[in-house]
C-alpha positions as CSV (number, residue, x, y, z in Angstrom):
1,X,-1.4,-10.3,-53.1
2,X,0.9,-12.3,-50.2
3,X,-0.3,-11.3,-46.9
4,X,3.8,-11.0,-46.5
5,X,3.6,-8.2,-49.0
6,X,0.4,-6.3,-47.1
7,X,2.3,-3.9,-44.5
8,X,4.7,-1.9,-44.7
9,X,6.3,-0.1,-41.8
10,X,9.8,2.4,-41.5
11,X,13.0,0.8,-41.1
12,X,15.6,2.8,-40.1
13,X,19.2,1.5,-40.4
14,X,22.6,3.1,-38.7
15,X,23.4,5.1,-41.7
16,X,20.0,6.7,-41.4
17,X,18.5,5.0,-44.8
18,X,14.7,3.9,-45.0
19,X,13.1,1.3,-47.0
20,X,10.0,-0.2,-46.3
21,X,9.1,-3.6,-45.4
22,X,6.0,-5.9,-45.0
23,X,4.2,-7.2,-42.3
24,X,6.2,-10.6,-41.9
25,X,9.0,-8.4,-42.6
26,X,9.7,-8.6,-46.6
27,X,11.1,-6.0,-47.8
28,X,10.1,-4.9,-51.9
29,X,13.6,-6.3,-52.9
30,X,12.3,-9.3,-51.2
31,X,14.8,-9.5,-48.7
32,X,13.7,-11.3,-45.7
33,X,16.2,-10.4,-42.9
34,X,15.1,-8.5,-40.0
35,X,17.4,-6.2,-39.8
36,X,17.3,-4.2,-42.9
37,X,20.4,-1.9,-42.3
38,X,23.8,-0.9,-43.5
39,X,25.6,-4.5,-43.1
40,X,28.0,-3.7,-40.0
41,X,27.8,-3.6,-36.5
42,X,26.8,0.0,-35.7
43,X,26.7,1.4,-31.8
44,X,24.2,4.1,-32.9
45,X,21.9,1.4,-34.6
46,X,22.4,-1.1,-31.3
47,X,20.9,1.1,-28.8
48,X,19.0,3.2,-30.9
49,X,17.2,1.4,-33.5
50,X,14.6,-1.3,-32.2
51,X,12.3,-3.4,-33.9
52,X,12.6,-6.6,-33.1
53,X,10.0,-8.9,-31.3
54,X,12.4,-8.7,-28.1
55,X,12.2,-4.5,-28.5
56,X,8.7,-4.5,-28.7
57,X,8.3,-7.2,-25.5
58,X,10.5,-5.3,-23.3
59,X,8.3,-2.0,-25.0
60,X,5.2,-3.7,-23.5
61,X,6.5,-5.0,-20.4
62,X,8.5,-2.0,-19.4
63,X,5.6,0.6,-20.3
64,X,3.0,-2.1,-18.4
65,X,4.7,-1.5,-15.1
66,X,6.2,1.5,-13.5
67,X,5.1,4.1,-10.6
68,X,1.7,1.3,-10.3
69,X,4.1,-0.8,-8.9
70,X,4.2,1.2,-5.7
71,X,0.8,1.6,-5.8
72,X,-0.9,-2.0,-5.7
73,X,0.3,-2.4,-2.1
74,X,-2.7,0.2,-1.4
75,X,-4.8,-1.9,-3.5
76,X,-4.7,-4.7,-1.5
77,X,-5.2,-3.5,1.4
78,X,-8.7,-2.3,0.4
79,X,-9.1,-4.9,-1.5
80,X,-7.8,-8.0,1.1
81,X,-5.2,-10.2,-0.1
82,X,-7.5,-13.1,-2.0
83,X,-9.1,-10.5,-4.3
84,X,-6.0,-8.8,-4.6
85,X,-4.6,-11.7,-6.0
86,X,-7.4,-12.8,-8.3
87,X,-8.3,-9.3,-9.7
88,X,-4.6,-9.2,-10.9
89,X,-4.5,-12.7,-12.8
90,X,-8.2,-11.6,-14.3
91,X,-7.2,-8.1,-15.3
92,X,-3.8,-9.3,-16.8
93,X,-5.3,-12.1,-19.0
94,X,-8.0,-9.4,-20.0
95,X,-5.8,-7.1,-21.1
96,X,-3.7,-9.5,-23.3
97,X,-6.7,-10.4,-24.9
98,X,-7.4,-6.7,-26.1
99,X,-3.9,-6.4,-26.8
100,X,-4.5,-8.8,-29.2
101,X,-7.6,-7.4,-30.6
102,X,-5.8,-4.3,-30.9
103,X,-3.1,-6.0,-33.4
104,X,-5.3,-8.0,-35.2
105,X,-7.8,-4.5,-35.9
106,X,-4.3,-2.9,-37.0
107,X,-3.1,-5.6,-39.2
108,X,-6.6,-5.4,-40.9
109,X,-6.5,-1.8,-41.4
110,X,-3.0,-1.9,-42.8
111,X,-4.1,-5.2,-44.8
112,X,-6.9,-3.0,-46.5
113,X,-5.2,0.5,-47.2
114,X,-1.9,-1.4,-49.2
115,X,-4.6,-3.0,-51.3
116,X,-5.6,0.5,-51.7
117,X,-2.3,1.6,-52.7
118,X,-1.7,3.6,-49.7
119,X,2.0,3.9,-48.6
120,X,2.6,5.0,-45.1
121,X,6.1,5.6,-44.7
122,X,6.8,8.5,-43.0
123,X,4.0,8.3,-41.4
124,X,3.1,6.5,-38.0
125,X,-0.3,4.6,-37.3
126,X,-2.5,5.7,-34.8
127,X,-5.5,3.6,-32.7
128,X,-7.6,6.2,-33.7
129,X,-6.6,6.1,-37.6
130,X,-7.5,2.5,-37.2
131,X,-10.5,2.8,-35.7
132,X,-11.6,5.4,-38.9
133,X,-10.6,3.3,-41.4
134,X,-12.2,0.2,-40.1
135,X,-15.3,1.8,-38.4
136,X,-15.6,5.6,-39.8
137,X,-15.3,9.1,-38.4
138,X,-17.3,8.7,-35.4
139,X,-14.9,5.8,-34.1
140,X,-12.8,8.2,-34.8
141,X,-13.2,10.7,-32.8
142,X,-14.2,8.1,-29.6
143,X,-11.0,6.7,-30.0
144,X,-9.1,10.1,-30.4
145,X,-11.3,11.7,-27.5
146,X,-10.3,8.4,-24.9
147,X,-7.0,7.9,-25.9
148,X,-5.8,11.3,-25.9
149,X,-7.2,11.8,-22.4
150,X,-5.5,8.8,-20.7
151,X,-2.6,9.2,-22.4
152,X,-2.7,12.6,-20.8
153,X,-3.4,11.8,-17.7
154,X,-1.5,8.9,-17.7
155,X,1.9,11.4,-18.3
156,X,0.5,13.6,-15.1
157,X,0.4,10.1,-12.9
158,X,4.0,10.0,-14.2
159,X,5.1,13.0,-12.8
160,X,3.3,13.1,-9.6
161,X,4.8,10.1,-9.1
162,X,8.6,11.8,-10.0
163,X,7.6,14.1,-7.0
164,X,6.6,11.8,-4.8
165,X,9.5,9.2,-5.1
166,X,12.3,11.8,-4.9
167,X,10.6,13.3,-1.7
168,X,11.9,10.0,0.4
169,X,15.2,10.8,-1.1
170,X,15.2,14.4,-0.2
171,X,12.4,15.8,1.6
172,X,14.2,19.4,2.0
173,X,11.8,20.4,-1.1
174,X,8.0,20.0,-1.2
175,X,6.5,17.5,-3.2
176,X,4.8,20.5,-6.0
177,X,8.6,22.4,-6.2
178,X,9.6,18.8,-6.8
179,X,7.0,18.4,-9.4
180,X,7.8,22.0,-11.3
181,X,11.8,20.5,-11.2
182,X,10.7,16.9,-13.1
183,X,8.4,18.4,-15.1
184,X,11.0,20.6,-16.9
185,X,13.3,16.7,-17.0
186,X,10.8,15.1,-19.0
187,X,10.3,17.9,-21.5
188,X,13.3,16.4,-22.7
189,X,11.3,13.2,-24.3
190,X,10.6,15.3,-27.4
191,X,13.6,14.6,-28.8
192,X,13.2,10.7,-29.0
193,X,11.2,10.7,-32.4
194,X,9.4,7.1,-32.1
195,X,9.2,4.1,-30.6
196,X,11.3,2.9,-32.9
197,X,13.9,4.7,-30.6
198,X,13.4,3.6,-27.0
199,X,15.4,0.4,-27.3
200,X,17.6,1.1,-24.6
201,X,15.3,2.6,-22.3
202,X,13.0,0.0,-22.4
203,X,15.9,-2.3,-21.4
204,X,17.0,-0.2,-18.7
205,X,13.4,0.5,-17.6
206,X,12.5,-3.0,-17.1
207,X,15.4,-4.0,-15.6
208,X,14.8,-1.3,-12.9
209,X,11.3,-2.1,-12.2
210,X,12.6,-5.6,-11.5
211,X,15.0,-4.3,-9.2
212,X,12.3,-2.3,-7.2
213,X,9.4,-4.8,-7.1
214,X,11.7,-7.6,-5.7
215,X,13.4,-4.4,-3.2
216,X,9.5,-4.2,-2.2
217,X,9.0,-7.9,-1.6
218,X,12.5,-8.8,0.1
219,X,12.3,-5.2,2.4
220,X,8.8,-5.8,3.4
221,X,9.8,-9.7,4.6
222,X,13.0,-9.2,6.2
223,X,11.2,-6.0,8.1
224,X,8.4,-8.5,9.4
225,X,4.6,-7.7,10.6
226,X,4.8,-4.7,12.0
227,X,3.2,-4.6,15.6
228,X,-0.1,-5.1,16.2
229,X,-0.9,-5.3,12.3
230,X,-4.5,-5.9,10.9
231,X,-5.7,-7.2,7.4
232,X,-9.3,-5.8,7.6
233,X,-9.7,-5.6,3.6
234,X,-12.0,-5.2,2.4
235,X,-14.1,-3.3,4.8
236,X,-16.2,-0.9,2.7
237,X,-17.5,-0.4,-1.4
238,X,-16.1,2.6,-1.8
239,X,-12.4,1.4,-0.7
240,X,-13.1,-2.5,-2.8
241,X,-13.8,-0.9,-6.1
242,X,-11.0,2.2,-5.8
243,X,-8.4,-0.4,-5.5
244,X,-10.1,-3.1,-8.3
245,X,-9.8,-0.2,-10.8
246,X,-6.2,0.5,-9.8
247,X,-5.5,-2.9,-11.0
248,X,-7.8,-2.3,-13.8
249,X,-5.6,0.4,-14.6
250,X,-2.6,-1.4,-13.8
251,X,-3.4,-4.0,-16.9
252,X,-4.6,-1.2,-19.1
253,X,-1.2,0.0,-20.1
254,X,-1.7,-1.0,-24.4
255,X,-2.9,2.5,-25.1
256,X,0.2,2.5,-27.3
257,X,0.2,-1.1,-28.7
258,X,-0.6,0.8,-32.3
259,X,2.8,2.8,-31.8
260,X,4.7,0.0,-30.4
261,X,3.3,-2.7,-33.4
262,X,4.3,0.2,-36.2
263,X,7.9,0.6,-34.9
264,X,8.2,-3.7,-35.5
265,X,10.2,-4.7,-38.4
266,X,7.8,-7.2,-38.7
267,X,4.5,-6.5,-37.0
268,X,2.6,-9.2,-37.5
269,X,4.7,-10.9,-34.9
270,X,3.3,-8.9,-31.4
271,X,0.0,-10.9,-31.4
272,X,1.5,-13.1,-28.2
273,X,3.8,-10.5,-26.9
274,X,1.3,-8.7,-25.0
275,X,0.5,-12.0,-22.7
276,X,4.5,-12.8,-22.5
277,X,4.7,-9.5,-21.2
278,X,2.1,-9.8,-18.5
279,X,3.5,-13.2,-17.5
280,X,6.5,-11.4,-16.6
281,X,5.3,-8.8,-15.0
282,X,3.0,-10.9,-12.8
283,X,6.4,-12.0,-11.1
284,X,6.6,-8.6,-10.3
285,X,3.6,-7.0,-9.1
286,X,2.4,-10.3,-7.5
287,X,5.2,-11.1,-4.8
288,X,6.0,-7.0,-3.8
289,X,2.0,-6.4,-3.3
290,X,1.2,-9.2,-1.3
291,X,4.6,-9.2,0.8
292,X,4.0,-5.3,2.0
293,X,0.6,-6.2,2.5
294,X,1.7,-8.9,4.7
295,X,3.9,-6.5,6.5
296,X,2.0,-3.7,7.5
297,X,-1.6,-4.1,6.6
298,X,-4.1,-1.8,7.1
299,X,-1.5,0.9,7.4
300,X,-1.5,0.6,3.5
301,X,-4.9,2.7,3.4
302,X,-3.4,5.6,4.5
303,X,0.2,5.5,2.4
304,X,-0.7,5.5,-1.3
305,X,2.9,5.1,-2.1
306,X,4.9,1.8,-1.2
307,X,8.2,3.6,-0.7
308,X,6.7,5.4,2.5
309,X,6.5,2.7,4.8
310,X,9.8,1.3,4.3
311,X,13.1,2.1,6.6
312,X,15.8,4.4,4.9
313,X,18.4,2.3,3.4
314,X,20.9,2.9,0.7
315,X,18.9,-0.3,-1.3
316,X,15.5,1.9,-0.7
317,X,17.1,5.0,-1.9
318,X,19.0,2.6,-5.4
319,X,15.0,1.6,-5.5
320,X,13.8,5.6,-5.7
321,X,16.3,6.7,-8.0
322,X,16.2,3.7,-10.5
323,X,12.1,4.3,-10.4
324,X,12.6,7.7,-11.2
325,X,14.6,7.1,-14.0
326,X,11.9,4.2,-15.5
327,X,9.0,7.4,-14.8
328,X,11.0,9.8,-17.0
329,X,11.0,6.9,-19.7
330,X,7.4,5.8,-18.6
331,X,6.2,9.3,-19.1
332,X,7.9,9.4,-23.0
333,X,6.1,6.2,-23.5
334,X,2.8,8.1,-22.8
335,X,3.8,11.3,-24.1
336,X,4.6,10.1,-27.5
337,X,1.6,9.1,-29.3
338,X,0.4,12.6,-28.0
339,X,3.6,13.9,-30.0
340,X,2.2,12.4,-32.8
341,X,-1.3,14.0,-33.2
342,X,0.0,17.4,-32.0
343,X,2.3,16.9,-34.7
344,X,-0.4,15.6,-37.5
345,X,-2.6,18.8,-36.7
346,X,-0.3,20.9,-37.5
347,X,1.3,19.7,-40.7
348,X,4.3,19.2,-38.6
349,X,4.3,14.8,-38.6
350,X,6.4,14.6,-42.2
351,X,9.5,17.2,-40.9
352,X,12.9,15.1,-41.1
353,X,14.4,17.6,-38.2
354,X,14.2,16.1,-35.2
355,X,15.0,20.1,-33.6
356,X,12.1,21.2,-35.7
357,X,9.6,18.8,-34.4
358,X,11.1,18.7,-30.7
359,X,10.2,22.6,-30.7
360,X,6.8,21.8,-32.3
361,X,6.1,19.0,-29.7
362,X,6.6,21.7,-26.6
363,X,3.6,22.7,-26.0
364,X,1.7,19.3,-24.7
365,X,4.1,19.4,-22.2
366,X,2.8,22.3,-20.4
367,X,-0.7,21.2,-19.7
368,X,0.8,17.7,-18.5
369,X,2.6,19.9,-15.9
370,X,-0.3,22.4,-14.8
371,X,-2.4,19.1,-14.2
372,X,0.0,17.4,-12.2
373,X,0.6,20.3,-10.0
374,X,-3.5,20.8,-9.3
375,X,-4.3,17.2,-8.7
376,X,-1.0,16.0,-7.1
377,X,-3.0,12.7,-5.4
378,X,-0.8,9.5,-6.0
379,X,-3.2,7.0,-5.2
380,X,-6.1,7.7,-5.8
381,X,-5.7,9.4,-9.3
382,X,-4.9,5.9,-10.8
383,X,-8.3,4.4,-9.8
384,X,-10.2,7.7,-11.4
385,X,-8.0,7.3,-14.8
386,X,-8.6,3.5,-14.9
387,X,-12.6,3.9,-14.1
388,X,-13.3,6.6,-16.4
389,X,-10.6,6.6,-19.2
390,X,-8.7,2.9,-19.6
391,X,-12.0,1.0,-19.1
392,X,-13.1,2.5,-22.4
393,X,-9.9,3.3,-24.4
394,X,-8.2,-0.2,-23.3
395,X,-11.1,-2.7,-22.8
396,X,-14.6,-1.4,-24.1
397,X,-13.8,0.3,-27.5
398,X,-10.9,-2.5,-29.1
399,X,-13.8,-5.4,-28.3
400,X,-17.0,-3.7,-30.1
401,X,-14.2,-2.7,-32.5
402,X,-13.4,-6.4,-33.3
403,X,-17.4,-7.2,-33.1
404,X,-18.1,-4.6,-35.7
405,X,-15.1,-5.3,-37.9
406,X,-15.9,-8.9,-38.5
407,X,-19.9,-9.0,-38.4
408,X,-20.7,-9.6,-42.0
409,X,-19.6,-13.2,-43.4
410,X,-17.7,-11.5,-45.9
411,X,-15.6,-10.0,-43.8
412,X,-14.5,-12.9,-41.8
413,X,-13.8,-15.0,-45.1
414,X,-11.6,-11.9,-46.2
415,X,-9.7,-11.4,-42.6
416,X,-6.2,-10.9,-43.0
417,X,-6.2,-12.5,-39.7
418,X,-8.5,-15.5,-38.3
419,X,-9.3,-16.3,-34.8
420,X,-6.6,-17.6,-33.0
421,X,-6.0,-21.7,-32.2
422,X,-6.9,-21.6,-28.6
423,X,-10.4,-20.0,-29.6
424,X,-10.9,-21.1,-33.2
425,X,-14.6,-20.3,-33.3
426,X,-15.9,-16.5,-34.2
427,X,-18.7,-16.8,-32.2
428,X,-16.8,-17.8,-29.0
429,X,-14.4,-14.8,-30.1
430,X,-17.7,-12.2,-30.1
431,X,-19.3,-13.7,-27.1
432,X,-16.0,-13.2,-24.9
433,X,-15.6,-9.9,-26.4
434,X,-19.3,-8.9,-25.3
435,X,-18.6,-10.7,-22.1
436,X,-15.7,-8.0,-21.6
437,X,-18.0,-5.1,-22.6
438,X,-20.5,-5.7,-19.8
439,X,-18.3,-6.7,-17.2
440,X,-15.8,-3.6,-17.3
441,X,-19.2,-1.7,-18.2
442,X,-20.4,-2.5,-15.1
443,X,-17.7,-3.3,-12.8
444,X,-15.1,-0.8,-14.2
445,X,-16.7,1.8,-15.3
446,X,-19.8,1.9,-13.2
447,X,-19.0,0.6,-9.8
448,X,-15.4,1.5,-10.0
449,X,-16.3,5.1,-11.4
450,X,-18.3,5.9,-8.6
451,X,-16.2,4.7,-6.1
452,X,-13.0,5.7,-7.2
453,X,-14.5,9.8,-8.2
454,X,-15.9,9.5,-4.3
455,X,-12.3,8.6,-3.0
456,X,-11.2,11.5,-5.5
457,X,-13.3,14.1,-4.0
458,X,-12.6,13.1,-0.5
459,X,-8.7,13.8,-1.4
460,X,-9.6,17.4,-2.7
461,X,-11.6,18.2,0.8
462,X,-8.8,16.4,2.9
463,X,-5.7,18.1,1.1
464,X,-7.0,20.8,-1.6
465,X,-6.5,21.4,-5.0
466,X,-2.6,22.6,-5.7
467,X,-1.7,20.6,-2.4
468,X,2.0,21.6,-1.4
469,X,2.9,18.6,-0.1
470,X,0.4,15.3,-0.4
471,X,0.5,12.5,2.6
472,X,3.9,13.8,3.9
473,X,4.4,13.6,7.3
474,X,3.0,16.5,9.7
475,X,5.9,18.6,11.3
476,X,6.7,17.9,15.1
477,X,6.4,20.7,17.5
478,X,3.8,22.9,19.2
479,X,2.2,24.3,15.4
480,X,1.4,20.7,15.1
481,X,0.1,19.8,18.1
482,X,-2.5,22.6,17.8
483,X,-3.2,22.3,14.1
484,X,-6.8,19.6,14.1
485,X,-6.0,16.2,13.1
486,X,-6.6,15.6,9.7
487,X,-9.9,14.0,7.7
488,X,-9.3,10.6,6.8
489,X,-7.8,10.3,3.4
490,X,-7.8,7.1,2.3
């Protein structure tokens, strides 16, 4: 059978129609277009029907990058400016590699079940389904247990972050009341059904990003070196390894390649888009870290959020808003794929209404909210995720995967994809792939989990649990002068 013929994947036009395509994009009546829709120019299918290779790239790069932009500032300064730089570049090529191992593991899988027979329309691919039908059950359930957890987590970062950003807006409201008000906003996301629908926001999120990383970078240099500034970093383990595992985290964002790759009208395509994505977003994350770094230093360690340092201006507050906005998408991105196995335990993934599976989708908002309102600590909650959750779900698990898949001879002859043309050999593949499982074994998960669950319990004696209002400036007046001076927090 063509490979062309392998995969299928739903394609939506603007009258609403499905027919199913392959994995270069074939449709059965052997059409080859890319769009496979209703002839005519349609608004509805414009901004709401995406799956091209430039909808899946801006997917990637927009999902990649969000509240961590305002975040890596504090990595550098614990990390000093050199390693801030490096750790970055090494991170984001790592990533892209498991990226790719992600897509090459899913166009496998899908390779193997239509020789089966199996159709999956109507149905979305999940890592973990992968992972079973590659590897078995108990693959399985590691990459359901991993996923599910950071993608969990990874929608509470969202909406700490909501609370955060708005409070340099408005600080008339506490950071928690802010949190209870964004986490109803974001309920909203059950409506979107897939990825298939996030074309706009994924234009509109990346575009605002941009905006705030280069607001970050310009603000920090036309506000100069604050006085007497210091660029200590990295003075102690602890601090080095919290702010390594942010960036680990930072380049860990592909827990939804799977979702992203299914939504393609022609899948087999995203192998590179992961790396174009990160080349981007290195002009992003790059230039706004190291400029506030230059700016104000050490005073980084002590303000987990970019935003904080920064005078009030009418571009700061354009930057809050627009980042608030690209959270609220950020946080569907994250939330979805949960959706979807909420929605496959109970017997609910088939339903055409979207009202029917919105109301069915409701209740893994509620935890999302609960969490973010005990463990409000922007910061520091990144480094913990990244240590204990990405290192596994993002780098670990898609590597031994690959290893695993392709270890007979047999296999390798039959792969529906072979090793790409900068590393042609399948030994070099499975020796960089080991390579990755001991270093973010050691490094991430070891060094970085230790340090970055030490910086976590300090935050919980500093600020407590349900903290009403985390890093925000103490009140002037006699109550504060007698209240003692706060533990450091950093």
């Amino acid at each position: 059978m063509a490979r062309e013929q392998l995969e299928e994947s739903i394609v939506a036009d603007g009258n609403g129609k499905e027919e199913e395509a392959g994995v270069m994009g074939i449709s059965a009546a052997g059409d080859g277009d890319e769009h496979h829709g209703g002839g005519g120019f349609s608004m509805k299918s414009f901004l709401w029907h995406g799956g091209s290779v430039w909808d899946a790239w801006f997917s990637c790069a927009s999902n990649q990058v969000a509240q961590v932009l305002l975040t890596l500032p504090y990595s550098f300064s614990q990390l000093g400016m050199v390693s801030g730089v490096l750790l970055q570049v090494f991170y984001g090529f790592l990533g892209s590699w498991t990226a790719y191992l992600i897509s090459v593991l899913y166009v496998e899988y899908r390779s193997r079940k239509e020789k089966e027979g199996v159709s999956f329309k109507n149905h979305v691919i999940q890592w973990f389904e992968v992972l079973d039908g590659l590897l078995g059950p108990y693959w399985k359930a590691a990459g359901l247990a991993f996923n599910c957890t950071f993608l969990l987590f990874g929608s509470v970062i969202q909406l700490i972050a909501c609370a955060s950003n708005i409070y340099y807006i408005n600080d008339r409201l506490d950071k928690r009341t802010w949190t209870y008000i964004f986490g109803a906003c974001c309920a909203t996301t059950v409506f979107i059904p897939s990825f298939h629908n996030y074309r706009i926001w994924s234009f509109l999120g990346l575009g605002m990003t941009t905006y705030t990383a280069w607001y970050l970078a310009i603000a920090a240099l036309i506000n100069g070196q604050v006085e007497g500034v210091a660029h200590t970093g990295p003075t102690k383990l602890v601090l080095y390894f919290t702010g390594a595992t942010n960036i680990l985290y930072t380049f860990g964002g592909h827990a939804v390649t799977v979702e992203i790759m299914h939504a393609m009208w022609k899948p087999a395509k995203f192998k590179y888009i992961y790396l174009l994505a990160t080349l981007y977003v290195f002009t992003l994350t790059l230039p706004s870290a190291a400029a506030m770094y230059w700016a104000f230093g050490d005073e980084l360690l002590n303000h987990s959020n970019a935003f904080s340092l920064l005078p009030k201006t009418a571009w700061r507050d354009a930057a809050v808003i627009l980042m608030l906005i690209h959270q609220f998408i950020t946080f569907g991105f994250a939330c979805t794929p949960l959706y979807f196995v909420w929605e496959k335990v109970i017997g609910m993934h088939d339903t055409k209404s979207i009202f029917k599976r919105a109301l069915a989708r409701l209740p893994i908002v509620v935890p999302i909210w609960f969490l973010a309102i005990i463990f409000p600590f922007f910061g520091p909650i990144n480094s913990a995720v990244g240590a204990l959750l990405v290192s596994f779900t993002v780098y670990i698990i898609p590597s031994l995967a690959h290893i695993l898949t392709y270890r007979t001879a047999s296999a390798r002859m039959n792969a529906a994809e072979k090793p790409p043309f900068f590393l042609p050999s399948w030994t070099g593949m499975f020796v960089l792939n080991m390579f990755i499982v001991v270093w973010v074994l050691v490094v991430g998960f070891g060094l970085g989990g230790w340090a970055s669950m030490v910086n976590f319990v300090r935050q919980i004696d500093t600020f407590g649990l349900f903290a009403k209002c985390y890093q925000c400036p103490k009140p002037a007046g006699p109550a504060a002068a007698q209240s003692p001076a706060p533990l450091p927090h950093h």
